[in-house]
C-alpha atoms as an extended CHARMM CRD file, in Angstrom:
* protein
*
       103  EXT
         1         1  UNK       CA            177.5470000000       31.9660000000      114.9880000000  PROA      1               0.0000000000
         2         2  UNK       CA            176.3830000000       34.6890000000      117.4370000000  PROA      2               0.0000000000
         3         3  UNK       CA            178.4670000000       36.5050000000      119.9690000000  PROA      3               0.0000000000
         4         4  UNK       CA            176.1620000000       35.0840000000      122.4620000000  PROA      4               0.0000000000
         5         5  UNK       CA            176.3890000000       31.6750000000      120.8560000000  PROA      5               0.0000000000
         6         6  UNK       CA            180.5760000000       31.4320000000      121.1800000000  PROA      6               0.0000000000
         7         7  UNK       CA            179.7060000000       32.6570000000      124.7310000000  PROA      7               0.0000000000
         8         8  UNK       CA            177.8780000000       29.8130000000      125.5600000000  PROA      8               0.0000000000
         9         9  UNK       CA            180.5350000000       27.2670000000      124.0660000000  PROA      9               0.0000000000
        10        10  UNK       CA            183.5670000000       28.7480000000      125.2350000000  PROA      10              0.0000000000
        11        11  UNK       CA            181.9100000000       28.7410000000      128.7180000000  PROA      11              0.0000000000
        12        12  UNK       CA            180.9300000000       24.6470000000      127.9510000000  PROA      12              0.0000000000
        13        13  UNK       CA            184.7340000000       24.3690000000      126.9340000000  PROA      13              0.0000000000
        14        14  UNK       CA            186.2260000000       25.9400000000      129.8260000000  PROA      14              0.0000000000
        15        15  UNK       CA            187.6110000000       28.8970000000      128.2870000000  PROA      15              0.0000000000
        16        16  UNK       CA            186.0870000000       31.5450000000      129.7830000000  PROA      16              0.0000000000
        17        17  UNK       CA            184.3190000000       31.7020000000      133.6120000000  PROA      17              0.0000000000
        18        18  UNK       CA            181.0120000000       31.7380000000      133.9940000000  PROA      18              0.0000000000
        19        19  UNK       CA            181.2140000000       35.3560000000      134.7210000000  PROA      19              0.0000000000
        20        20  UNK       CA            182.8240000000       36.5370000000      131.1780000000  PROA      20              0.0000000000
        21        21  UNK       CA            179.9620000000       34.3710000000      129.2260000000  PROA      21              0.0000000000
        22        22  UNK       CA            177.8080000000       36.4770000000      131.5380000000  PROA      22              0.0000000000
        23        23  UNK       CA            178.9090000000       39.5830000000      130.1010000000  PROA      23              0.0000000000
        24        24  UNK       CA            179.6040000000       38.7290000000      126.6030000000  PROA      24              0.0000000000
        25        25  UNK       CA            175.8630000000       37.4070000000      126.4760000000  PROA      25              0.0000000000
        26        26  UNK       CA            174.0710000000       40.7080000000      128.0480000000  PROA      26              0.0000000000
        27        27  UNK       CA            176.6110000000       42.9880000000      125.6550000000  PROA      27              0.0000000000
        28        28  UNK       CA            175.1420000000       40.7600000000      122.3370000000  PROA      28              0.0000000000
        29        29  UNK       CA            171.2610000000       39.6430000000      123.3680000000  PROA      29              0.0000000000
        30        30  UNK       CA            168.7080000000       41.3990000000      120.8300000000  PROA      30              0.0000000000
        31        31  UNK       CA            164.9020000000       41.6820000000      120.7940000000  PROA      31              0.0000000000
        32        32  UNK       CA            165.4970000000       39.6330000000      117.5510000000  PROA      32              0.0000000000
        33        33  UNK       CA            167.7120000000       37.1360000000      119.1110000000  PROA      33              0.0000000000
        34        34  UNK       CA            166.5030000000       36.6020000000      122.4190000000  PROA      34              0.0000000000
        35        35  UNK       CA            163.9290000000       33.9380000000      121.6100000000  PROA      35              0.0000000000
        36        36  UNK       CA            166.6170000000       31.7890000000      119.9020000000  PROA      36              0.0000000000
        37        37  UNK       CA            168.8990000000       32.0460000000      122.7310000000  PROA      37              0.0000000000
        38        38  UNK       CA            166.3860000000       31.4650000000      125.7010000000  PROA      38              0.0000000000
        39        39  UNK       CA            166.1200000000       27.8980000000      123.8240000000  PROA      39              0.0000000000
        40        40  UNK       CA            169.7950000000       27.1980000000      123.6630000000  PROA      40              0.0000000000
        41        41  UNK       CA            171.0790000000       28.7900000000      126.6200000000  PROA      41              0.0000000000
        42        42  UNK       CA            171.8230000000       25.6340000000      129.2360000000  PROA      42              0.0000000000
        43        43  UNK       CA            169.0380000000       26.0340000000      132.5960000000  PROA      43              0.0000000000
        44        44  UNK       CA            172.6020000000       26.9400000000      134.6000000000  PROA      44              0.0000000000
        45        45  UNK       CA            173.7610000000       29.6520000000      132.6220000000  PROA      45              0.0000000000
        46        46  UNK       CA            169.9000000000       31.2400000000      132.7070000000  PROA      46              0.0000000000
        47        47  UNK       CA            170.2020000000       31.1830000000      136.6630000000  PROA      47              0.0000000000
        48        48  UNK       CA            173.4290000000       31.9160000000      136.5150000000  PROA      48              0.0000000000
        49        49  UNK       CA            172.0660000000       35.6110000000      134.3830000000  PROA      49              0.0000000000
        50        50  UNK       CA            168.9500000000       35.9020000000      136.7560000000  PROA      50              0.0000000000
        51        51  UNK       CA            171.1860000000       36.1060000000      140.1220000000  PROA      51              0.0000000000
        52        52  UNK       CA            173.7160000000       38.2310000000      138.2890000000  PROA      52              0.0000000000
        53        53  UNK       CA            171.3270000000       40.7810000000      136.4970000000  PROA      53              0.0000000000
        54        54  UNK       CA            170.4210000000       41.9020000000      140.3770000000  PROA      54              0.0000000000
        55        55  UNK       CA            173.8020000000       43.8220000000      140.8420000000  PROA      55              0.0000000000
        56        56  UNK       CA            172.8160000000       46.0890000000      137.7900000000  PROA      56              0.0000000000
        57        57  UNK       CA            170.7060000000       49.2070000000      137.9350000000  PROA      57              0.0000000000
        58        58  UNK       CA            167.1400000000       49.4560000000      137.9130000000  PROA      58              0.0000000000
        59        59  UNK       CA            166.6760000000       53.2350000000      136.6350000000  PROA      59              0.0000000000
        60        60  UNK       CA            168.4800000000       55.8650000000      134.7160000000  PROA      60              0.0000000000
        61        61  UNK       CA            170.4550000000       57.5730000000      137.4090000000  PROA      61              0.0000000000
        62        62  UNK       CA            171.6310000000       54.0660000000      137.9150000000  PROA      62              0.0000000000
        63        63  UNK       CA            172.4190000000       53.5980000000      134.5960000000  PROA      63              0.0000000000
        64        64  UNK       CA            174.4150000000       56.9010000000      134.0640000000  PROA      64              0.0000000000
        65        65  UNK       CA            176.9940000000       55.9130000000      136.9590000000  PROA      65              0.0000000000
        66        66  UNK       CA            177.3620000000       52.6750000000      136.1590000000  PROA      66              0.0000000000
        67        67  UNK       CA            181.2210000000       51.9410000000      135.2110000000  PROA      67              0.0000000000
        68        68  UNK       CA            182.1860000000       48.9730000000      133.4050000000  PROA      68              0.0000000000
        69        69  UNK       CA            185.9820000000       48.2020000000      134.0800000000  PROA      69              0.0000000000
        70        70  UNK       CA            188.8460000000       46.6270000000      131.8960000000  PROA      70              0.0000000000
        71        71  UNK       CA            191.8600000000       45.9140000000      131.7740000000  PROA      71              0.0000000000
        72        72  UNK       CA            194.8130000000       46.8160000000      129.8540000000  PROA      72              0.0000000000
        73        73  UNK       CA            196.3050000000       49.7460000000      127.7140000000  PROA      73              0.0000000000
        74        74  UNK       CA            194.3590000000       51.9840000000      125.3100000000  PROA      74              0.0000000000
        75        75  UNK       CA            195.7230000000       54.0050000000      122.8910000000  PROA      75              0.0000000000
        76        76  UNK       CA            194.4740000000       57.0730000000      120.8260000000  PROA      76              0.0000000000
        77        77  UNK       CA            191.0060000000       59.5750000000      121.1160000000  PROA      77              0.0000000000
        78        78  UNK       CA            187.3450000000       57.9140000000      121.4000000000  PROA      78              0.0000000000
        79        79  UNK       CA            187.3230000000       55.3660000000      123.5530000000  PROA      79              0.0000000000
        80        80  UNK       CA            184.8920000000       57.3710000000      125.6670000000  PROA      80              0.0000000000
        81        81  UNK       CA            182.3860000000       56.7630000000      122.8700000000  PROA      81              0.0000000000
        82        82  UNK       CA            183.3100000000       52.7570000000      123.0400000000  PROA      82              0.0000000000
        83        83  UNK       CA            182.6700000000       52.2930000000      126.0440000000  PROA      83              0.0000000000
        84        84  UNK       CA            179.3770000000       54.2430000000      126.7380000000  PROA      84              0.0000000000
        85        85  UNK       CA            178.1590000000       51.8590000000      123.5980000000  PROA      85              0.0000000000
        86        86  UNK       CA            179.6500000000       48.7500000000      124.9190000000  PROA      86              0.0000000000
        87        87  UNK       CA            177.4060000000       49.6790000000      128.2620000000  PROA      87              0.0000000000
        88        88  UNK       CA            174.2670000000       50.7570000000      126.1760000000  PROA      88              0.0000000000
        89        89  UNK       CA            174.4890000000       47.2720000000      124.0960000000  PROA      89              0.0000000000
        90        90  UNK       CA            174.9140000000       45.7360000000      127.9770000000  PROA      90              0.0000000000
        91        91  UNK       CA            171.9830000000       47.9360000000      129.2100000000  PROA      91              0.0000000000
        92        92  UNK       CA            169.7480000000       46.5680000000      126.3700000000  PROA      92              0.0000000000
        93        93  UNK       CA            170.7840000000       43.0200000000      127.2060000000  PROA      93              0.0000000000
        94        94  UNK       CA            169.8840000000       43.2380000000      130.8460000000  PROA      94              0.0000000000
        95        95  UNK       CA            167.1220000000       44.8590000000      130.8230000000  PROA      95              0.0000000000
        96        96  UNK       CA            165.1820000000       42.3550000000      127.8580000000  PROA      96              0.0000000000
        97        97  UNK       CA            166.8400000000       39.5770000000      129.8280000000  PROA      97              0.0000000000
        98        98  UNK       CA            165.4850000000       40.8560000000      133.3130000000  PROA      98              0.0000000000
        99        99  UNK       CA            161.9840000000       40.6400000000      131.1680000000  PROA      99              0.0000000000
       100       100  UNK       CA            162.2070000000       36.9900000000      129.8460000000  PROA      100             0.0000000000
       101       101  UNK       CA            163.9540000000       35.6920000000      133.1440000000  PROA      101             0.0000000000
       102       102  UNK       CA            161.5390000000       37.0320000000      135.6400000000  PROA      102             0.0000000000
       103       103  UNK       CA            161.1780000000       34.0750000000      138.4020000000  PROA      103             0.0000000000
């Protein structure tokens, strides 16, 4: 089952807030998985991800500033390089979203 897939049924469940299955889909939507999850995804959750894709940037300056935040401890060297991948993977998933979700 996909990463966006669990997102959709924990959010269906009540495990996580519409705002974490949010997240969890942008960081895991592919060119090769998008068309599976557009016919899934409930009508909600897509208008839920159109409203929400507007606080994200629109260009690369925007892009290079944006933070993503979390919480907790980390230890050891390279998490730099985890988190500028977990916001690439979230970049990619916004911006083909932003694409199929046009209104």
């Amino acid at each position: 089952m996909a990463t966006w897939e669990k997102a959709i049924k924990a959010y269906k469940k009540g495990i996580i807030t519409l705002t974490e299955a949010n997240h969890k889909i942008y960081e895991s939507i592919t060119k090769d998985n998008v068309g599976a999850f557009l016919t899934k995804a409930p009508i909600p959750l897509l208008k839920s991800l159109q409203k929400d894709m507007k606080q994200f940037p629109n260009d690369e300056e925007g892009w290079k500033k944006f933070k993503i935040l979390h919480m907790g401890a980390y230890a050891g060297t390279g998490w730099d390089k985890v988190f500028e991948e977990e916001k690439q993977r979230m970049r990619n998933g916004v911006e083909i979203l932003r694409i199929c979700l046009e209104e």
